[in-house]
C-alpha positions in Angstrom: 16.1 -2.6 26.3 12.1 -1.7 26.4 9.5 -3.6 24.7 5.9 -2.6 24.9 4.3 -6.1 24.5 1.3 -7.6 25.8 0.7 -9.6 29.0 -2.1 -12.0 29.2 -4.9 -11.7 31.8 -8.5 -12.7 32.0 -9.6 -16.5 32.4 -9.3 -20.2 30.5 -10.6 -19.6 26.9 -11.4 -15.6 27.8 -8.0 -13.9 27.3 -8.1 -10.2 27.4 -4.0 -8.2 27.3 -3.0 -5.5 29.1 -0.3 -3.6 27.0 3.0 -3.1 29.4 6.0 -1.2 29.2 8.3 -4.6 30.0 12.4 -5.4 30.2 13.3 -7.4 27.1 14.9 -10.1 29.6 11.6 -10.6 31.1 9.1 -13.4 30.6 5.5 -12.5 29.7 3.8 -13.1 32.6 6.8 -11.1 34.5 7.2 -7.9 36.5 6.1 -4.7 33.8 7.6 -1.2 34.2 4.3 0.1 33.4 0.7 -0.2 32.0 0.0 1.4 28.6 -3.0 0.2 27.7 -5.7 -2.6 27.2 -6.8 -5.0 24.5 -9.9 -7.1 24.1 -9.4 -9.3 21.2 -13.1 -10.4 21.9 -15.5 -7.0 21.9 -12.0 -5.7 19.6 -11.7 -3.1 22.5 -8.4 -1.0 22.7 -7.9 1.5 25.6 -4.7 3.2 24.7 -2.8 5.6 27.2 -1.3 7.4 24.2 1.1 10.3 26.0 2.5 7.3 28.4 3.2 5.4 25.1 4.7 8.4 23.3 7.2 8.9 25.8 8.4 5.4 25.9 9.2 5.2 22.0 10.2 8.4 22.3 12.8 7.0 24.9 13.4 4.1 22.1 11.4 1.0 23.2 10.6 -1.1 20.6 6.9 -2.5 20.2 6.2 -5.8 19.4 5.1 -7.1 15.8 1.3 -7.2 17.3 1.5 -4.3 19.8 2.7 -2.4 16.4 -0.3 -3.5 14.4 -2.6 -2.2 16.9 -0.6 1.1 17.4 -1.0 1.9 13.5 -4.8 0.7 14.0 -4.9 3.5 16.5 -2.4 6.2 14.5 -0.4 6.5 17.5 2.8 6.8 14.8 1.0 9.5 13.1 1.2 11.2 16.9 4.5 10.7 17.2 5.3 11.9 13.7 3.3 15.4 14.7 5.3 15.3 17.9 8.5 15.2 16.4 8.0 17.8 14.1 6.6 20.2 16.3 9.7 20.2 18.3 12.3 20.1 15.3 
């Protein structure tokens, strides 16, 4: 299974995430299927790559409870919601 979770990056006491596409099995620091998107917890800076996302829930990965909060933040459900619809 897929999770779209963050990985941590940046240095001591400076953390910045990138947001991965990453096996379930994996740890966090482990190898990630791909980049989604990039969070700054400091500047609260998102950088979202919303299509690659779209097509990986879409495909049924599961975000995390965080990852999640940020996507609503962004409306990227309200995307997928449109999506769907369009092609129903």
């Amino acid at each position: 299974m897929v999770k779209l979770r963050l990985k941590r990056c940046g240095r001591k006491q400076r953390a910045v995430y990138r947001i991965v596409a990453i096996d379930l099995r994996s740890r966090r620091e482990g190898k990630d299927l791909r980049k989604v998107g990039f969070y700054d917890p400091m500047k609260n800076q998102t950088y979202l790559n919303v299509p690659v996302i779209l097509y990986f829930l879409e495909k049924g990965a599961q975000p995390t409870e965080t990852v999640q909060n940020l996507f609503k933040k962004a409306e990227v459900f309200n995307e997928l919601l449109s999506n769907q619809m369009r092609f129903n």
